[in-house]
C-alpha positions as CSV (number, residue, x, y, z in Angstrom):
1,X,11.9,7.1,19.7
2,X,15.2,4.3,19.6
3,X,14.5,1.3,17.5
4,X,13.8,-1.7,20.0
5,X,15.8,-4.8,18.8
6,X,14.1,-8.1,18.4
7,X,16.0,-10.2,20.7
8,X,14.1,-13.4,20.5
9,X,14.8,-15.5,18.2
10,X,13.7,-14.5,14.6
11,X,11.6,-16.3,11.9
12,X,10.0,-15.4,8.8
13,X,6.9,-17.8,9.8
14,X,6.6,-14.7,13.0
15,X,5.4,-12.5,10.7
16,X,2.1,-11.8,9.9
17,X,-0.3,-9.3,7.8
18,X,-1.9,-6.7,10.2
19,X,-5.4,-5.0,8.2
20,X,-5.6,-1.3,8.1
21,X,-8.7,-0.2,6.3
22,X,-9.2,2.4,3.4
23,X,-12.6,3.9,3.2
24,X,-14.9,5.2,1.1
25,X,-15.6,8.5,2.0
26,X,-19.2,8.9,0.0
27,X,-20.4,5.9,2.2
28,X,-18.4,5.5,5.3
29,X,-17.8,2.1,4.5
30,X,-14.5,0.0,4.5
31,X,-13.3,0.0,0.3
32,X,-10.4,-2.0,0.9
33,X,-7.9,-3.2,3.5
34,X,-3.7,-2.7,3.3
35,X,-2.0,-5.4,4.6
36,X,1.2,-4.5,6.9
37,X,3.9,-6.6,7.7
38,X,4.4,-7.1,11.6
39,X,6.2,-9.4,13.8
40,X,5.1,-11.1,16.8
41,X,7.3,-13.1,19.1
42,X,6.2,-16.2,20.9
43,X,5.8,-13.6,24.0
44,X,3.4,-11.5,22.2
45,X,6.0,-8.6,21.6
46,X,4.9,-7.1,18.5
47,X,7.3,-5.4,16.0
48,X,7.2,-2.7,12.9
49,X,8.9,-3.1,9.8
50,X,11.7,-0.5,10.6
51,X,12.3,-2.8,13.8
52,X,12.6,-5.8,11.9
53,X,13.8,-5.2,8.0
54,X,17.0,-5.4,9.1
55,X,16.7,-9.0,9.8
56,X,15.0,-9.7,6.6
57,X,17.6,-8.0,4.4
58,X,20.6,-9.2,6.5
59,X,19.0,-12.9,5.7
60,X,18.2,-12.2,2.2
61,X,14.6,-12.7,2.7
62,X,13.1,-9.8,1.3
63,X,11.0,-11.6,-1.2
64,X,10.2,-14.7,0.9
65,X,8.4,-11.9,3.1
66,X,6.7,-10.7,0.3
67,X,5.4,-13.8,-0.8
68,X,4.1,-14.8,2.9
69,X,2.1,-11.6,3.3
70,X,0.5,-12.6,-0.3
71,X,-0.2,-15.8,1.1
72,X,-1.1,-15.4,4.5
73,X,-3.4,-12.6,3.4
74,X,-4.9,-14.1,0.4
75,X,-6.0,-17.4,2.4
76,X,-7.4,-14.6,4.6
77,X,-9.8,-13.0,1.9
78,X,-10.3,-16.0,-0.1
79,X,-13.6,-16.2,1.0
80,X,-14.6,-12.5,2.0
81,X,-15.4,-10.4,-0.9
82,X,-13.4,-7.2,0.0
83,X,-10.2,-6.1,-2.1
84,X,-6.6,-6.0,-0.5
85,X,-3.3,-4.4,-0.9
86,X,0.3,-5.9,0.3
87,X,3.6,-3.8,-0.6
88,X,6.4,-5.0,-2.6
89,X,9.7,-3.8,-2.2
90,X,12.1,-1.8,-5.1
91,X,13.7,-5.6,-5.2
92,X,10.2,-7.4,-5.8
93,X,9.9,-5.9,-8.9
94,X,12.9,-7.6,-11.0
95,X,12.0,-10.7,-9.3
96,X,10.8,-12.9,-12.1
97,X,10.3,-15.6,-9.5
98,X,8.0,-14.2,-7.5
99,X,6.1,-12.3,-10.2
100,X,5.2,-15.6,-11.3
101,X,4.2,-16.9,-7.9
102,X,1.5,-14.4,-8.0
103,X,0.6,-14.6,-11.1
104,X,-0.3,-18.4,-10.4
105,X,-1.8,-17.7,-7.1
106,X,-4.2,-15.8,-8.8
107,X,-5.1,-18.3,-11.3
108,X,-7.1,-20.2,-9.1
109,X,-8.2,-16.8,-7.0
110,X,-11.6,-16.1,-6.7
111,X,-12.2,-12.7,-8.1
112,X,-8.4,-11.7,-8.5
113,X,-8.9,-8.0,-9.8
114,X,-9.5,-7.6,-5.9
115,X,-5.7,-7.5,-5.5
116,X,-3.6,-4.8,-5.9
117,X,0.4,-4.2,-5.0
118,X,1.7,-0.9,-4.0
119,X,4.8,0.0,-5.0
120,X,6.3,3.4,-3.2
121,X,6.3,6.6,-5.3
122,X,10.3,6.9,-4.6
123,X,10.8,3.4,-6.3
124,X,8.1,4.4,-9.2
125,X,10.1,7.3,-9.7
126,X,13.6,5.6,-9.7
127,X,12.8,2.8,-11.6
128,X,9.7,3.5,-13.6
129,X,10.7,0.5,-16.2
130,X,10.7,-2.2,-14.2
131,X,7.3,-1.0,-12.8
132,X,6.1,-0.6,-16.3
133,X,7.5,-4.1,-17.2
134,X,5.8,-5.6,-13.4
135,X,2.5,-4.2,-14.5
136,X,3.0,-5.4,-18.4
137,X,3.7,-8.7,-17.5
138,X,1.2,-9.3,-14.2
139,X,-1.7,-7.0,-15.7
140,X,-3.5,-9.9,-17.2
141,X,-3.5,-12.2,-13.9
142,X,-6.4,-8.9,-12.7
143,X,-3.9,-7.7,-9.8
144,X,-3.9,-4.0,-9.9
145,X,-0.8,-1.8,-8.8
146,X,-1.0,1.4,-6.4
147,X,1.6,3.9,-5.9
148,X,2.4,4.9,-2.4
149,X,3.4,7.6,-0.7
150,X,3.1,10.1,-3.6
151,X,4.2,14.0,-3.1
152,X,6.8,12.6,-0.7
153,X,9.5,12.7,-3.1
154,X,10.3,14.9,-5.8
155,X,9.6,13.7,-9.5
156,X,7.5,13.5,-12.2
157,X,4.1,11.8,-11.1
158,X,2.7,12.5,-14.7
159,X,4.9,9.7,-15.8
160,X,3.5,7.1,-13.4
161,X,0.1,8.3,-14.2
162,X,0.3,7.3,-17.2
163,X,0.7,4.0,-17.0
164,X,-2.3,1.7,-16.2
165,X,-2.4,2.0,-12.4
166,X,-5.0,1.5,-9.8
167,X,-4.7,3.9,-7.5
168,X,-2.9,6.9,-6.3
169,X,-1.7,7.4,-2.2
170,X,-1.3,10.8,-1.5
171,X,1.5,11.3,1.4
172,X,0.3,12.7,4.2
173,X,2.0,15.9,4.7
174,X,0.5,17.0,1.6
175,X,-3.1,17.5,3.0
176,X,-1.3,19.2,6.3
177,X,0.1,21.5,3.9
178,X,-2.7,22.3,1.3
179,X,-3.6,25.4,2.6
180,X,-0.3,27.1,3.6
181,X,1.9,26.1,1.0
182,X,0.7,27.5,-2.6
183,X,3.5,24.8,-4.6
184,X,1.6,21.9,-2.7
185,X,-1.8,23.5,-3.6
186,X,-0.9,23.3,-7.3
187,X,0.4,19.8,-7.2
188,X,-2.4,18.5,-5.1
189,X,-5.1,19.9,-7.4
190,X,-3.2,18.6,-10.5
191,X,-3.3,15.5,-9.1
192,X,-6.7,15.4,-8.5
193,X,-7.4,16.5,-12.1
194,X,-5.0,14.2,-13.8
195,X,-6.8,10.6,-11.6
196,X,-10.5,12.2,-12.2
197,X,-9.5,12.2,-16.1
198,X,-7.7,8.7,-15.9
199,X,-9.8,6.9,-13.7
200,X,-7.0,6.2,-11.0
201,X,-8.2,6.0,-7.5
202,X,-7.2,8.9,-4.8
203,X,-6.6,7.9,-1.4
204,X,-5.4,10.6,0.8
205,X,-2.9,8.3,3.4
206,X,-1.9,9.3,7.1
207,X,-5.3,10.8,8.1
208,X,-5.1,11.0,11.6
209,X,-7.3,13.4,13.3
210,X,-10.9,15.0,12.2
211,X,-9.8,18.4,11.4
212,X,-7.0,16.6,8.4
213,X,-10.0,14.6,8.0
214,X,-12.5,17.5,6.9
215,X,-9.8,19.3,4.5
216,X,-10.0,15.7,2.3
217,X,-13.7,15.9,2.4
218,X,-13.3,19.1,0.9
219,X,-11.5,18.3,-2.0
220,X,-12.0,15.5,-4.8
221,X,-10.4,12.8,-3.0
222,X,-12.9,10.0,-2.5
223,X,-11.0,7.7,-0.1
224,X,-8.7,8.1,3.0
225,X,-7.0,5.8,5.2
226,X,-5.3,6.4,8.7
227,X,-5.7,6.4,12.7
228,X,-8.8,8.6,12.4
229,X,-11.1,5.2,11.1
230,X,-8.5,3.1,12.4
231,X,-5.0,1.7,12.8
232,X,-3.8,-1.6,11.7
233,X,-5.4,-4.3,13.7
234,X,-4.5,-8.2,13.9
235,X,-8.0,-8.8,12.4
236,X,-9.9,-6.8,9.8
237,X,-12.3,-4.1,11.2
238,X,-15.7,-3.5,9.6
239,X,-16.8,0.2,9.6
């Protein structure tokens, strides 16, 4: 499908956090929400990120949007006791600037081990010590860290497992493949084994359909998040 190109005119304030929920798969309830970056026009057109990043990097405003999606989504849950989840970009890291701005946000949040980051597995993997520097300098302020889109790209996972994250997000294709491809098998389970001994969260990502949706049930993965509970919505959905 071609990229549609934002022809109206383009401001960070346009952009807003649309809710996706993750859910807890021993309750059916909603565990926590990942906030996605969208734009909307004044004519109600509403973009993805891969239709818009290009703006943002063009403008140099790649941690400005980070720091609105913190905001904008933080004044959301201030007062509605459910966790949340924005993403921060490979730059976001090494940005000492806005590192701090969270950190002091979350002075005066209520209940700030709520919060949590996730980082892709691709940027873990390329540039595992500024994650382990991020996480040693904001662990204190309670905001967690998650690592996306793990199994995507090659590497060693151990490594990142190591450290003290929050969770784990297990790239789709890897529960599409669990039963046909024996390498993905292995990795999956040793996954699983490695978060149940460490504590680390499993959420299997991209669940779209009922049938991906029973293989996860069948395996110790205790949350999921995709199209099958939901897609990302304007306004949190309660399940």
């Amino acid at each position: 499908m071609p990229i549609r190109e934002v022809t109206e005119n383009f401001s960070i304030e346009s952009i807003v956090p649309y809710f996706q929920p993750i859910v807890d798969l021993e309750n059916v309830r909603v565990w926590r929400y990942e906030c996605l970056a969208r734009l909307v026009t004044p004519s109600d057109k509403t973009f993805l990120p891969s239709e818009f990043l290009y703006l943002i990097e063009r403008n140099n405003h790649v941690h400005q949007l980070t720091e609105t999606m913190f905001t904008q989504s933080a004044k959301y849950f201030k007062n509605v006791n459910i966790p949340w989840n924005i993403n921060l970009d490979a730059s976001d890291l090494d940005c000492e600037e806005l590192t701090n701005t969270l950190i002091m946000h979350l002075a005066n949040y209520p209940n700030p081990s709520r919060v949590s980051v996730e980082v892709n597995a691709s940027t873990a993997l390329k540039y595992p010590d500024r994650l382990k520097a991020f996480i040693d300098k904001s662990m204190h302020s309670g905001l967690g860290v998650f690592i996306d889109n793990v199994g995507k790209s090659p590497g060693n996972i151990k490594t990142l497992m190591s450290m003290p994250v929050r969770g784990i997000k297990l790239a789709g294709g890897l529960i599409r493949q669990f039963d046909t491809q024996p390498e993905v098998k292995e990795f999956l389970l040793n996954i699983c084994e490695l978060a149940q001994q460490r504590s680390i969260a499993l959420v299997a990502e991209h669940v779209e359909d009922e049938q991906t949706l029973d293989k996860v049930k069948q395996l110790p993965i205790r949350y999921a998040q995709g199209y099958v509970f939901s897609k990302p919505e304007p306004k949190p959905v309660e399940h």
